[in-house]
C-alpha positions in Angstrom: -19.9 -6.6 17.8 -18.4 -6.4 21.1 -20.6 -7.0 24.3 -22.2 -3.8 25.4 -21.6 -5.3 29.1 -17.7 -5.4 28.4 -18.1 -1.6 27.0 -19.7 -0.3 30.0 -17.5 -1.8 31.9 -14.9 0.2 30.5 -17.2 3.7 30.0 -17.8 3.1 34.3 -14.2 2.3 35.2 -11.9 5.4 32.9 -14.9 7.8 33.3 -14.2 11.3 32.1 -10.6 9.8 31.1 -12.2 7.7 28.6 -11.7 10.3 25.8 -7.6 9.6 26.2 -7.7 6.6 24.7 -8.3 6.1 20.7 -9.9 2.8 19.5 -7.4 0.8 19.5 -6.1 1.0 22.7 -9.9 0.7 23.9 -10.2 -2.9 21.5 -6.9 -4.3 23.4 -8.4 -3.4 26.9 -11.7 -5.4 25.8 -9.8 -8.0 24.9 -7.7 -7.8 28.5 -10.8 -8.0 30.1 -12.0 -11.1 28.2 -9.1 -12.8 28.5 -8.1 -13.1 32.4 -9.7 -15.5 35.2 -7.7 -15.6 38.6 -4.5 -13.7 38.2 -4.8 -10.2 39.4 -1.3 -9.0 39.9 -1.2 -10.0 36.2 -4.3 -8.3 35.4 -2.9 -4.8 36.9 0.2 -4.8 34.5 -1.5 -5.1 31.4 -4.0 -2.5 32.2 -1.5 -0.2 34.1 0.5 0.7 31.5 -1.6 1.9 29.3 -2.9 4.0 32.6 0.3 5.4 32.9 0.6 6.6 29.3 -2.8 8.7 29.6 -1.0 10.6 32.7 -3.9 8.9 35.2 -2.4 9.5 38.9 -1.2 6.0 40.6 -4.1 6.3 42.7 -6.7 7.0 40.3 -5.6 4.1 38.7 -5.7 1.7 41.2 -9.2 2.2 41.6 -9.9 1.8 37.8 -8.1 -1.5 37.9 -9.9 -1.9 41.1 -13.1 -1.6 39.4 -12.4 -3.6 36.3 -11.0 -6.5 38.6 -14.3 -6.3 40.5 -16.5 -6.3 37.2 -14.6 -9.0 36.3 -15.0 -11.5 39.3 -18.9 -10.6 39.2 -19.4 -7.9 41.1 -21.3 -4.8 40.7 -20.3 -1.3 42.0 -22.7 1.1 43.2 -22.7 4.9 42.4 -21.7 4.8 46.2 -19.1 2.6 46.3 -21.1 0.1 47.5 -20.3 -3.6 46.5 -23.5 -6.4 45.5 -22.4 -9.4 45.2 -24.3 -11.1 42.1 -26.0 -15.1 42.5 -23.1 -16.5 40.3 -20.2 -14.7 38.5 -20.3 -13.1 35.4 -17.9 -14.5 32.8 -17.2 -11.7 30.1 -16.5 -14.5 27.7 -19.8 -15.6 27.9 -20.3 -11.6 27.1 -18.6 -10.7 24.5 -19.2 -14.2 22.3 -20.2 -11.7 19.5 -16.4 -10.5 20.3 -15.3 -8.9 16.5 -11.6 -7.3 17.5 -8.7 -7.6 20.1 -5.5 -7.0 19.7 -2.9 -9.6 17.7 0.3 -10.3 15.8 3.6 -12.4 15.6 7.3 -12.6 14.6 8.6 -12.4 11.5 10.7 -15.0 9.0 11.2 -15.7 4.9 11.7 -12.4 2.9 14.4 -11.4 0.5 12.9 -7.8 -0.2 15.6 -5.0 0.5 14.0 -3.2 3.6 15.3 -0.4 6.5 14.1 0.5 9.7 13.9 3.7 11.0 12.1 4.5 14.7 9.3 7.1 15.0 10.3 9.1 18.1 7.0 10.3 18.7 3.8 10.4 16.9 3.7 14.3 16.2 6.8 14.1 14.7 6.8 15.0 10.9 9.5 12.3 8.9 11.5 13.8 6.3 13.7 11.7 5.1 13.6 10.4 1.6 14.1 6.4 0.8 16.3 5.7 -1.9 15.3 4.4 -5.0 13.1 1.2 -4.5 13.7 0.1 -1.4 10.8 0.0 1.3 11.1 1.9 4.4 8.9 1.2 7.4 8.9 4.2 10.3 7.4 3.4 13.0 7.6 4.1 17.0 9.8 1.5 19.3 6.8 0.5 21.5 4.8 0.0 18.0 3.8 -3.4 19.4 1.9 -4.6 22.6 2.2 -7.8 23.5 0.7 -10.1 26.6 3.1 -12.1 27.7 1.0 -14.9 29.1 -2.9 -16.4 29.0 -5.1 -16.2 25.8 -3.9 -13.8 24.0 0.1 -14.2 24.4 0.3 -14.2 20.3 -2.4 -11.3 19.6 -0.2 -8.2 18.8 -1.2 -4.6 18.5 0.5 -2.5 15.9 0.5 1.0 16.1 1.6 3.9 14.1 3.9 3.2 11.7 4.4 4.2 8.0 5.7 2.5 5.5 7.3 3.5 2.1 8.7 2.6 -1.3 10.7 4.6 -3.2 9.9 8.0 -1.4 6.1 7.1 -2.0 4.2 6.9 1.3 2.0 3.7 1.0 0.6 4.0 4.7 1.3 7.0 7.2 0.2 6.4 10.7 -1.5 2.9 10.1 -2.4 0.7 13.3 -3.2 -2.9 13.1 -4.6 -5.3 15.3 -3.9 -9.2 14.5 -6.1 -11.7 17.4 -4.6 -15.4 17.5 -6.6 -17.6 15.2 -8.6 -15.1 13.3 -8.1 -15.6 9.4 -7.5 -11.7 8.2 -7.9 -10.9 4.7 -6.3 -7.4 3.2 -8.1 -6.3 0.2 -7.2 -2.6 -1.8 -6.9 -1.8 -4.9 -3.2 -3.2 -6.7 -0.7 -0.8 -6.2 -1.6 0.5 -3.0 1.0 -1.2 -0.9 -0.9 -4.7 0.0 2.3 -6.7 -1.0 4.3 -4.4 0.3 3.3 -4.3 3.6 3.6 -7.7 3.6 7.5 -7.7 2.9 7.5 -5.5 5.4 6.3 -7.5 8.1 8.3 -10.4 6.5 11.3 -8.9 6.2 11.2 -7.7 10.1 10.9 -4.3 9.2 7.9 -3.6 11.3 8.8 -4.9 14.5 7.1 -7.9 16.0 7.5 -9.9 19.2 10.2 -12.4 19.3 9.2 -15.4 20.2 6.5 -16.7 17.6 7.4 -17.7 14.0 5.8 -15.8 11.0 5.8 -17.5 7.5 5.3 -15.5 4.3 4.5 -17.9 1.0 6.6 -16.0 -1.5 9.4 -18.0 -3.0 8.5 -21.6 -4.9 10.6 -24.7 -3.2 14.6 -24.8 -4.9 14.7 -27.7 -7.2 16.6 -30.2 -6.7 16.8 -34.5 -6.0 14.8 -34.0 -2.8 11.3 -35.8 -3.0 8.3 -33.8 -3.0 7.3 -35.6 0.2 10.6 -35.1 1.8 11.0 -30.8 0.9 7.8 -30.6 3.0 9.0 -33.0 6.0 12.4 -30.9 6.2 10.4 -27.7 6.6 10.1 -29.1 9.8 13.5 -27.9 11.0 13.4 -29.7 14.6 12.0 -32.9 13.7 14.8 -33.4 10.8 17.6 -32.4 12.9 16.6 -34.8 15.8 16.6 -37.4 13.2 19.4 -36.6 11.4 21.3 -36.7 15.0 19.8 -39.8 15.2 21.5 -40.8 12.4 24.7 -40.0 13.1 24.7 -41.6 16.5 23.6 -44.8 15.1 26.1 -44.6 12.5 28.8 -44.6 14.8 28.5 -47.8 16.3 30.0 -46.1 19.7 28.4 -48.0 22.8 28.5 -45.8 25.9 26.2 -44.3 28.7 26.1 -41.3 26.8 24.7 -42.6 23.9 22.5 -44.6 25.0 21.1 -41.5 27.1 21.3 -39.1 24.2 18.8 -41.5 21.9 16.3 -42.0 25.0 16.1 -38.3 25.0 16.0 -38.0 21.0 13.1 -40.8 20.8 11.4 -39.0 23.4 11.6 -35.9 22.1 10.8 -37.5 18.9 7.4 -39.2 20.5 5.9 -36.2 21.6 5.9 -34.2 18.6 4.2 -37.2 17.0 7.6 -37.4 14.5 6.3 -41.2 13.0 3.0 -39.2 11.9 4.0 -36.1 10.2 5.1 -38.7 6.8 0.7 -39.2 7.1 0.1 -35.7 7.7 2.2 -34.1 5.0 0.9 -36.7 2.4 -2.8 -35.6 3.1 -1.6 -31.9 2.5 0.1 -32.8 -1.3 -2.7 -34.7 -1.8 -5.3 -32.2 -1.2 -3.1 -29.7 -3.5 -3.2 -31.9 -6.2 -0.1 -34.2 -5.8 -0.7 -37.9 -6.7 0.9 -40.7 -4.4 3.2 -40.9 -7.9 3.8 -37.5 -8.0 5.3 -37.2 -4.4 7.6 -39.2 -4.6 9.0 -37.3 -8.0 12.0 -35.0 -7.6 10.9 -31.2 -7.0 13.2 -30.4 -9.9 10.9 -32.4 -11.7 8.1 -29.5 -10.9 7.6 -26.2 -12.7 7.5 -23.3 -10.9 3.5 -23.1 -9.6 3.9 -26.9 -8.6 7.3 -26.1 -6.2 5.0 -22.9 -4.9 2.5 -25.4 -3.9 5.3 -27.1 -2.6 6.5 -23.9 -0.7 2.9 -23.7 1.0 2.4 -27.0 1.8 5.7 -26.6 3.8 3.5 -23.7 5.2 0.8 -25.6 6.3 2.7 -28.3 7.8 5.0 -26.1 9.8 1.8 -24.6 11.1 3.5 -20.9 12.1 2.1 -18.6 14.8 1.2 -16.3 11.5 0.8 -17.0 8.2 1.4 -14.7 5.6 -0.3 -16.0 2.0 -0.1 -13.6 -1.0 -2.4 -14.6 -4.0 -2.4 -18.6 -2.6 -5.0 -19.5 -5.4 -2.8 -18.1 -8.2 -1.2 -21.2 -8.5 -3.9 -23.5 -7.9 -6.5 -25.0 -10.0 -10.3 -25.6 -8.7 -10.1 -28.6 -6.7 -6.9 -27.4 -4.8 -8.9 -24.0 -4.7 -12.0 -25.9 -2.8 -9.6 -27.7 -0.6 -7.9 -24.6 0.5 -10.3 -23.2 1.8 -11.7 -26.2 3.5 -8.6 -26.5 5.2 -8.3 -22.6 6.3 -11.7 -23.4 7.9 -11.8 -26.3 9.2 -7.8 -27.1 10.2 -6.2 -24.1 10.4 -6.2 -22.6 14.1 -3.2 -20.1 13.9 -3.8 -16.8 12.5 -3.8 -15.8 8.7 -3.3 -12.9 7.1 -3.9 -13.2 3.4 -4.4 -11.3 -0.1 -6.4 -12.8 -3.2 -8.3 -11.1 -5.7 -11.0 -14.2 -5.2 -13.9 -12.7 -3.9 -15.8 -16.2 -2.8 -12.2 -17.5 -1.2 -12.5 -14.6 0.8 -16.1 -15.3 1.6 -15.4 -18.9 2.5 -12.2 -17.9 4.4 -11.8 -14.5 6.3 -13.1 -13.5 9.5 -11.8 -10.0 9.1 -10.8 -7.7 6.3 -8.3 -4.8 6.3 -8.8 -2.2 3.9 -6.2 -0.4 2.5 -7.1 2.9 1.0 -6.1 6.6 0.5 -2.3 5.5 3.0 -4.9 4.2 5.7 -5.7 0.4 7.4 -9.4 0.4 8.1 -10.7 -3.0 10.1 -14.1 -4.7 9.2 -15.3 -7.7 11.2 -16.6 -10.3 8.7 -15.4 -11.9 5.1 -15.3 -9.8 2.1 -19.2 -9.4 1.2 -19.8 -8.0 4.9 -17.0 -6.2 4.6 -18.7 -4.4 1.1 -21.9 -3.9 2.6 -21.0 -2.2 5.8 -18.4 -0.1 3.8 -20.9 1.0 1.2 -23.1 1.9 4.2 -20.4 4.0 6.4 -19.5 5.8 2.7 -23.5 6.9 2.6 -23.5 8.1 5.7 -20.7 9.5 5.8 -21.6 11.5 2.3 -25.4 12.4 4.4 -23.5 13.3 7.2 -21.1 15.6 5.2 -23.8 17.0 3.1 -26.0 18.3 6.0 -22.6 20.0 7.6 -21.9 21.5 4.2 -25.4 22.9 4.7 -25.2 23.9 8.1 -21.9 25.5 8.2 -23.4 27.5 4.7 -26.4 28.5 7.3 -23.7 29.9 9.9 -21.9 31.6 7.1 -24.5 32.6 5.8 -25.8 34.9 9.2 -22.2 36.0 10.0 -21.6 37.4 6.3 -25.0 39.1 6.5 -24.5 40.8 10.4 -20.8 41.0 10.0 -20.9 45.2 10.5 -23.8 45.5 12.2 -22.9 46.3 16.1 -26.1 45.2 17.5 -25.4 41.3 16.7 -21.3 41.4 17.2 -21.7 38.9 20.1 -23.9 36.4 17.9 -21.4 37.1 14.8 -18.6 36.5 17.0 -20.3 33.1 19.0 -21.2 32.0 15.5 -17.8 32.2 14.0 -16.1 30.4 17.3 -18.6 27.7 16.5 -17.5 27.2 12.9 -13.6 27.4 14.4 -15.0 24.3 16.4 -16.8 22.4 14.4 -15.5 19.0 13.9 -15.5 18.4 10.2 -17.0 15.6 8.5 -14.5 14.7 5.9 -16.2 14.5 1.9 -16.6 11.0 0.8 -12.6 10.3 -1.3 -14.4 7.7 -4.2 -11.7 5.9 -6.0 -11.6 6.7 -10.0 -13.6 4.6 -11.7 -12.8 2.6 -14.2 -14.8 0.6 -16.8 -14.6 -0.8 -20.4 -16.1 -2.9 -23.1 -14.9 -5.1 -25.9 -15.9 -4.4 -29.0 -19.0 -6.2 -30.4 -18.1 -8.6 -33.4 -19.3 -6.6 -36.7 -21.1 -9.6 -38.0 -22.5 -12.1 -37.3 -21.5 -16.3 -37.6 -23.6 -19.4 -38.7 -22.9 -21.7 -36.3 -21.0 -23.6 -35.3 -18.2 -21.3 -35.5 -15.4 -23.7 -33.8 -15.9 -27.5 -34.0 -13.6 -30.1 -32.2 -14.0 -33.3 -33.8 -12.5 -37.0 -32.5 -9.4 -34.9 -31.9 -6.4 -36.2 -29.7 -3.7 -34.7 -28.9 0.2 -35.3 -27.3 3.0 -33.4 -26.8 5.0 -37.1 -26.9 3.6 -39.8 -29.3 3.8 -41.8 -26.0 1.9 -39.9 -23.6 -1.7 -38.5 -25.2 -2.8 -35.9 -23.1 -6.4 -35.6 -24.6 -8.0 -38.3 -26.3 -11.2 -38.0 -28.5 -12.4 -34.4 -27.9 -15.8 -33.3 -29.3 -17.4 -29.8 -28.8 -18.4 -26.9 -30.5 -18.0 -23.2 -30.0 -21.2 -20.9 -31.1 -21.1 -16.7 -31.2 -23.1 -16.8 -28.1 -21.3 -19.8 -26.1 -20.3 -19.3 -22.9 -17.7 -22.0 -21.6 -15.9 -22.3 -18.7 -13.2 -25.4 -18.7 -12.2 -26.8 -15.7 -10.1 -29.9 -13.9 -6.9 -30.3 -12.0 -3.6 -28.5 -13.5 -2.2 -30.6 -16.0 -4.7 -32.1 -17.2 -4.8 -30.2 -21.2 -7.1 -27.2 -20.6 -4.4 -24.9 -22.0 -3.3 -27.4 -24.4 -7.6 -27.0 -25.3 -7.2 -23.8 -25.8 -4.2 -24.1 -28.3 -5.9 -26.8 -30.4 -9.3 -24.4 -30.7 -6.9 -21.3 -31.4 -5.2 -23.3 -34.1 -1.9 -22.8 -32.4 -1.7 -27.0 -31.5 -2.0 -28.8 -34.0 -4.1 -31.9 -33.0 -2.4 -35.5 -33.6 -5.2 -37.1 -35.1 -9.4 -35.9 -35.7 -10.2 -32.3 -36.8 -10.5 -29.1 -35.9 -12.6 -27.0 -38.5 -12.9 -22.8 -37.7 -15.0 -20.5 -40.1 -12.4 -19.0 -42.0 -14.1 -15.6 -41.6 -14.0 -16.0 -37.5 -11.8 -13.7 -35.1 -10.3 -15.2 -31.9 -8.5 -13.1 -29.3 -6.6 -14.9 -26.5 -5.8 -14.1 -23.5 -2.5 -16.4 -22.1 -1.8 -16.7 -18.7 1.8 -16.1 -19.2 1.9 -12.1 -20.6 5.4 -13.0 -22.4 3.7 -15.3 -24.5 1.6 -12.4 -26.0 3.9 -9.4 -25.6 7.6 -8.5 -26.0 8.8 -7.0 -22.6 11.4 -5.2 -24.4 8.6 -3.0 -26.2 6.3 -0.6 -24.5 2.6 -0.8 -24.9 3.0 2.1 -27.8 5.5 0.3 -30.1 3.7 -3.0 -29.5 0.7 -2.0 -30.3 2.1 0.5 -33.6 3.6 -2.6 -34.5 0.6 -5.0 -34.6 -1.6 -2.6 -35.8 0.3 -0.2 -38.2 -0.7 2.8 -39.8 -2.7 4.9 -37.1 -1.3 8.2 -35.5 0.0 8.6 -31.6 -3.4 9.6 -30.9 -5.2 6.9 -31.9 -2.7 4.6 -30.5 -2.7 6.2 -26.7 -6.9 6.9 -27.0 -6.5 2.9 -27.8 -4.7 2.0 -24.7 -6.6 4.5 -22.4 -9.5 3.1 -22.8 -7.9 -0.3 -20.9 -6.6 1.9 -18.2 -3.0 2.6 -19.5 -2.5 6.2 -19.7 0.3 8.8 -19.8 3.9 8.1 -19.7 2.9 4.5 -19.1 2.4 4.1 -22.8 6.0 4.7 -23.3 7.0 2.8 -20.1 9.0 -0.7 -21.3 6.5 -3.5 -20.7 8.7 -5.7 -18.5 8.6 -2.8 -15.9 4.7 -2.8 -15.8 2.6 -4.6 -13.0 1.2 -7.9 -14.0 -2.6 -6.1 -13.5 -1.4 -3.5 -16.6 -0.2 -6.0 -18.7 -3.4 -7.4 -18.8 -4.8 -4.0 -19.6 -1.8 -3.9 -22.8 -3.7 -7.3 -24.0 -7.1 -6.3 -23.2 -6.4 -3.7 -25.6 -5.1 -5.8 -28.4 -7.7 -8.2 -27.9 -10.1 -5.1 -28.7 -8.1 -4.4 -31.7 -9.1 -7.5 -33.6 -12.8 -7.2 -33.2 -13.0 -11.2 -32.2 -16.3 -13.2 -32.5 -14.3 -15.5 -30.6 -12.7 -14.5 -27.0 -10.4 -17.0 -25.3 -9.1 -16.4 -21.3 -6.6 -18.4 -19.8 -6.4 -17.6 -16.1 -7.3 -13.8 -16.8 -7.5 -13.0 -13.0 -4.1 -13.8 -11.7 -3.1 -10.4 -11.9 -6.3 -8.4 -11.2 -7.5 -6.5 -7.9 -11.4 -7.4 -6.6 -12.2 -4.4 -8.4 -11.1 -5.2 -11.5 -12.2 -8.5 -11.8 -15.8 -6.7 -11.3 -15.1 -4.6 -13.9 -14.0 -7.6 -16.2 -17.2 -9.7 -15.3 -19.2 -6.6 -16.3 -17.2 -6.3 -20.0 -17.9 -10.1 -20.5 -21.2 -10.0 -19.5 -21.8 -7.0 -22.4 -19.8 -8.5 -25.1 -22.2 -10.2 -27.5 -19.7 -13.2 -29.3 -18.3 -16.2 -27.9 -16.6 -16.6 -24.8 -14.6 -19.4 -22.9 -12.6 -19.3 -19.8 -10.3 -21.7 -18.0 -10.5 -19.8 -14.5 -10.1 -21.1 -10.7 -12.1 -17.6 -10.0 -15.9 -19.3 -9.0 -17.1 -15.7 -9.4 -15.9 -15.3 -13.1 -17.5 -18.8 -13.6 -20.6 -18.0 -12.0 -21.5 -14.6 -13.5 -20.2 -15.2 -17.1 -20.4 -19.0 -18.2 -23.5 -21.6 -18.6 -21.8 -24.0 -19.5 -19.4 -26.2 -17.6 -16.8 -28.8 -19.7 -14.7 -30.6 -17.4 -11.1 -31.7 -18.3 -10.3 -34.9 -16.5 -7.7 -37.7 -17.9 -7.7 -37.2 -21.2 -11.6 -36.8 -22.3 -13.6 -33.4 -22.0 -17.6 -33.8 -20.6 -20.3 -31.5 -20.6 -20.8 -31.2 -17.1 -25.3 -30.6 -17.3 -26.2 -29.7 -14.4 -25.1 -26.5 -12.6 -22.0 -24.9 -11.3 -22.8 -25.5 -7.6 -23.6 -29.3 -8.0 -19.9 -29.3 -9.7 -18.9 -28.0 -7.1 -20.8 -29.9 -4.3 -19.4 -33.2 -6.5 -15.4 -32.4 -5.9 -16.5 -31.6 -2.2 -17.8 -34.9 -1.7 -14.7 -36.4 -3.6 -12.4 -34.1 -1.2 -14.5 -35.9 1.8 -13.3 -39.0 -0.1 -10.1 -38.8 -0.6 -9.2 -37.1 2.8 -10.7 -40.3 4.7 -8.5 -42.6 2.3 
C-alpha cells in the first residue's frame, strides 16, 4: 500500500480541502510527489492545476505547494510555521517502496473496430444519445487524460470519466483508469461485460490518449504471404527497415557524391545506435521461445495457419517493444511451453506497461501486478495478481454485506422510533432530528452478487471393465511420408484422468481423433468396448455444430423426438436460455457455443469425455465452474489444455506428445513443468 508518510503529507498540506479531491486524483498527486527531485517550477504545474480545479485561491495554493515542496526536500513544518531541518533528506521513494497505484497510460495504434467519439462536456451531464446498431461509442470528457510531460512518469496516464457503449448498451458509465509505466495490468470480468471492448476502444483511439507514445493491440494474425517468418517480425520495426531500405537504394545507385557519402554516415549511425545488426539475434530468440524452429523461421508466413501468423503478430509485439501493450487472450494460441515462456518473458524482459485479458488464472498469477475489475458498468483497481486480487475482493464484498446489514438494522431502529412518536407532540423535535438523520445517512450499498451458474455432466449409467480405450503399436500420418505419431501405446479406463501435452503440432489432436475413432490409424490398433460413449469437445466449434442452425434445431436434430420443453430445460441447464435458443449459432459468443456442446455432450451420457482446448472461450469464472463439473463427473476424462489450472485440479496423469512417441510423464505436474523451465533456460542461452 502506499506510504503512510507520502499520505500525510498530503492530509497536512490540502487540509480541510482534502475532501475535493476523489481517489484518483489523490493516487496521481502521490505519485507527483514520488516522482520529482530538483525541479520546483516543474513541481508547481503538476500540482497547481489540479489546485485550480478544486477552486483553492492562488495564494492558498502556493502554500500547499509550498508545503509539499518542503516535505519533499526533507523538511518538516511545524503547527507554527516553523521549519526543522531533518539530519539527511527524506526521499519519498525510499517511502512509498510498497507504492501500489499512480497514475498511467499511452497512445493508441492497430484496430479495425468501427468506433465514434463523442466529448462529455461535464460530468453531471446526463448523455442521451443512442449508438447505432453495433458500433462502439466511447463518451468521455476532453481533459479525460493527465499526462506529465517530463521525469518518471511522462508515460503514466490518468483516465477519467468516460463511458463506453455498444449498440445502445452502456458497458461502462463514468469509469476512470489509472495505467503507471511498467506495471503489467490484467482486466478480468465476466465475458460479455465489455473487457474486449474496451480494448478496441483504446485501440481504435476512441478514448483519447496522449500523443506521443505508441500503443499496440495483438488482434489480427500476420497477412500471409512470401515474407519469412523472421523477416515479418524485423519489418515490424518500421524505422530500422526504412533506414535500410534507404540504404539500399543509395547503394544501388552507384552515384558518387558528397551527399551520398554524408547521407550513409548518418544512416550507419543511426543504424549503430539502435543496435540494427542485433535485432536478426533478438527476434530469433522471441520465435524461438514461441515455438518456431531455426527451420521453421525461415518458412514463408503463408506457409502458417492462422494461430501460428498470431504468434507471428505478437512476436512483432514484443520486438517493437511499445509504450503499451494491449494482449487479448495471448495464450489462446499457444501451447504449454510457449505458455511458460510467456510469462517468463512478461516478467523477466518486459519493462513497458501491459494491459492484458486471459481466462488463465496462474498466467495471471505469474504475470500481473494489478487487476482491473470490470463489473456491474464499473472499473474497480486491485493491487496484486489475480489470487490477491480474489481474496481482498471477497473480503471488501463481506464487509461490505456486515456493513450494510448493521445499517439495514440501524436505520429499522430509527424508523422504528419515528413511526412509533410520529403524532405525539412531546418528541416532535426527536421525530424530526431522527428523520433529518436518516435524510443524511450515507448508504451502504447491498452486496450486487453475480448469478450463479453451475452444472454437471451426467454420470455414465453403467459401468465398464477396463480397459475401455486401448492404443496399441499405432502410427499414424496424414502423408505416407511424414508419420506424425509413431508407435503409440496407452489405455483409457472409466476413472482415467489424462491430460496430453507438448508443443502445437506435434499430434495431440490428431490423438484424440485416433481414440475417438474419427483417424483412422496407419498401422497398429485401436480397440474401444463397443458398448462405450465418448463425447468430444473440439477446439474449433464448427467442427461440432452447424452455425446456420440455432442451438434448438441442432439439438432437435441430434436428438429427435422430445418436445420444446425438454429441448430448452436441456440447454438451460448449460446456461443458454430464452431467445438465445432460437438465436442462429454463428451469432453466439465463442463462451455459448461451448455451453451448445456442453449440452450435447450431456445428451449422450459418455463413459468417455474428450476436451480439446475447452478454455479458449471461457471467462475465470467459468473455467471454475468447468473444473468443478469435471471434478464430479465419475467416467473417463482427457484433456489437451495449455490452462495449468484445468491440468492441476482435474488430471493425475500426465502423457506427453513430443516427435512422434507419447510418454507417461511419472512424476508430477510441477516437475513437468520445472523440466521445460530448465529446457527454456537452455535453449535461451543457445
Amino acid at each position: 500500500a502506499m506510504s503512510k508518510d507520502v499520505s500525510a503529507a498530503l492530509n497536512e498540506a490540502l487540509g480541510i480541502h482534502i475532501d475535493k479531491f476523489d481517489n484518483d486524483i489523490i493516487e496521481y498527486l502521490k505519485g507527483v510527489l514520488v516522482g520529482f527531485e530538483d525541479d520546483r517550477k516543474e513541481f508547481h504545474n503538476s500540482i497547481s492545476p489540479f489546485l485550480s480545479d478544486a477552486e483553492i485561491e492562488d495564494d492558498e495554493q502556493e502554500t500547499i505547494i509550498s508545503l509539499l515542496w518542503s516535505r519533499l526536500k526533507g523538511e518538516v513544518v511545524s503547527n507554527k510555521g516553523v521549519k526543522k531541518l531533518l539530519d539527511s533528506p527524506v526521499s519519498l521513494m525510499d517511502l512509498s517502496k510498497n507504492m501500489d497505484g499512480k497514475a498511467g497510460m499511452s497512445h493508441a495504434i492497430n484496430c479495425n473496430t468501427d468506433l465514434n467519439y463523442e466529448p462529455k462536456k461535464d460530468r453531471k451531464e446526463k448523455v442521451s444519445k443512442k449508438a447505432a446498431p453495433q458500433k462502439v461509442t466511447a463518451l468521455i470528457k476532453p481533459e479525460t487524460f493527465v499526462k506529465k510531460k517530463t521525469g518518471s512518469y511522462k508515460n503514466d496516464i490518468l483516465l477519467k470519466d468516460f463511458d463506453v457503449s455498444i449498440g445502445g448498451r452502456k458497458l461502462l458509465i463514468d469509469a476512470s483508469m489509472t495505467l503507471v509505466f511498467g506495471r503489467k495490468f490484467g482486466l478480468v470480468g465476466r465475458n460479455g461485460f465489455g473487457k474486449t471492448t474496451l480494448f478496441r476502444a483504446l485501440s481504435n483511439g476512441d478514448i483519447p490518449l496522449p500523443q506521443g507514445l505508441n500503443m499496440l493491440h495483438v488482434e489480427q494474425e500476420v497477412t500471409g504471404d512470401d515474407t519469412s517468418a523472421l523477416e515479418s517480425v524485423l519489418v515490424a520495426d518500421a524505422e530500422r527497415d526504412s533506414l535500410l531500405k534507404e540504404e539500399q537504394t543509395l547503394l544501388a545507385s552507384g552515384e558518387k557524391s558528397e551527399a551520398t557519402d554524408k547521407r550513409l554516415a548518418e544512416i550507419y549511425q543511426q543504424l549503430t545506435e539502435m543496435e540494427a545488426d542485433a535485432a536478426p539475434s533478438q527476434v530469433a530468440q522471441i520465435l524461438n521461445g514461441l515455438g518456431f524452429s531455426p527451420e521453421m523461421q525461415k518458412m514463408p508466413t503463408k506457409a502458417f495457419s492462422g494461430g501460428w501468423r498470431m504468434r507471428l503478430a505478437l512476436a512483432r509485439a514484443l520486438f517493437c517493444q511499445p509504450d503499451l501493450l494491449l494482449l487479448d487472450e495471448p495464450t489462446n494460441m499457444l501451447d504449454v511451453q510457449a505458455v511458460l515462456w510467456l510469462e517468463d518473458y512478461l516478467q523477466t524482459k518486459w519493462t513497458n506497461t501491459l494491459f492484458v485479458i486471459s481466462h488463465d488464472r496462474e498466467f495471471l498469477n505469474a504475470v500481473t501486478t494489478d487487476i482491473y475489475y470490470l463489473h456491474n458498468q464499473k472499473l474497480t483497481h486491485y493491487s496484486g495478481n489475480y489470487d490477491t486480487f480474489e481474496l481482498t475482493r471477497n473480503e471488501h464484498l463481506r464487509n461490505q454485506k456486515s456493513a450494510h446489514e448493521a445499517q439495514q438494522a440501524q436505520k429499522d431502529h430509527v424508523q422504528s422510533f419515528i413511526d412509533k412518536f410520529r403524532f405525539n407532540a412531546k418528541r416532535a423535535s426527536l421525530v424530526q432530528s431522527r428523520i433529518k438523520y436518516l435524510e443524511k445517512m450515507q448508504v451502504v450499498p447491498a452486496v450486487i452478487e453475480d448469478p450463479t451458474f453451475k452444472f454437471s455432466f451426467p454420470n455414465p449409467p453403467d459401468q465398464l471393465s477396463p480397459p475401455i480405450i486401448n492404443v496399441d503399436s499405432v502410427s499414424f500420418g496424414y502423408t505416407p511420408e511424414k508419420q506424425l505419431l509413431n508407435n503409440v501405446h496407452l489405455s483409457i479406463d472409466g476413472d482415467s484422468r489424462i491430460a496430453l501435452v507438448g508443443a502445437n503440432g506435434q499430434g495431440k489432436s490428431t490423438l484424440l481423433g485416433l481414440i475417438t475413432d474419427e483417424l483412422k490409424a496407419t498401422s497398429g490398433h485401436v480397440s474401444i468396448n463397443r458398448r462405450c460413449r465418448i463425447a468430444k469437445f473440439s477446439q474449433f466449434h464448427v467442427d461440432q455444430m452447424p452455425l446456420d442452425t440455432t442451438p434448438y434445431e441442432f439439438m432437435q436434430t441430434k436428438y429427435p423426438g422430445k418436445d420444446q420443453q425438454e429441448y430448452r430445460s436441456i440447454l438451460g441447464r448449460y446456461g443458454i436460455n430464452g431467445d438465445m435458443v432460437f438465436q442462429k449459432n454463428s451469432t453466439l459468443s465463442g463462451g455459448q457455443k461451448s455451453r451448445v456442446v456442453w449440452a450435447d455432450m450431456a445428451m449422450r451420457k459418455p463413459h468417455i469425455m474428450i476436451f480439446d482446448e475447452p478454455t479458449n472461450h471461457l471467462d475465470i469464472e467459468t473455467v471454475d465452474v468447468l473444473v468443478g463439473a469435471l471434478n464430479e463427473f465419475e467416467g473417463g476424462i482427457v484433456i489437451v489444455t495449455h490452462d495449468e489450472r484445468l491440468i492441476k485440479s482435474v488430471c493425475n496423469e500426465l502423457w506427453i506428445v513430443h516427435e512422434g512417441r507419447v510418454t507417461n510423464h511419472t512424476g508430477t505436474w510441477d516437475s513437468y513443468k520445472k523440466k521445460l523451465l530448465t529446457e527454456l533456460e537452455e535453449r535461451g542461452r543457445k
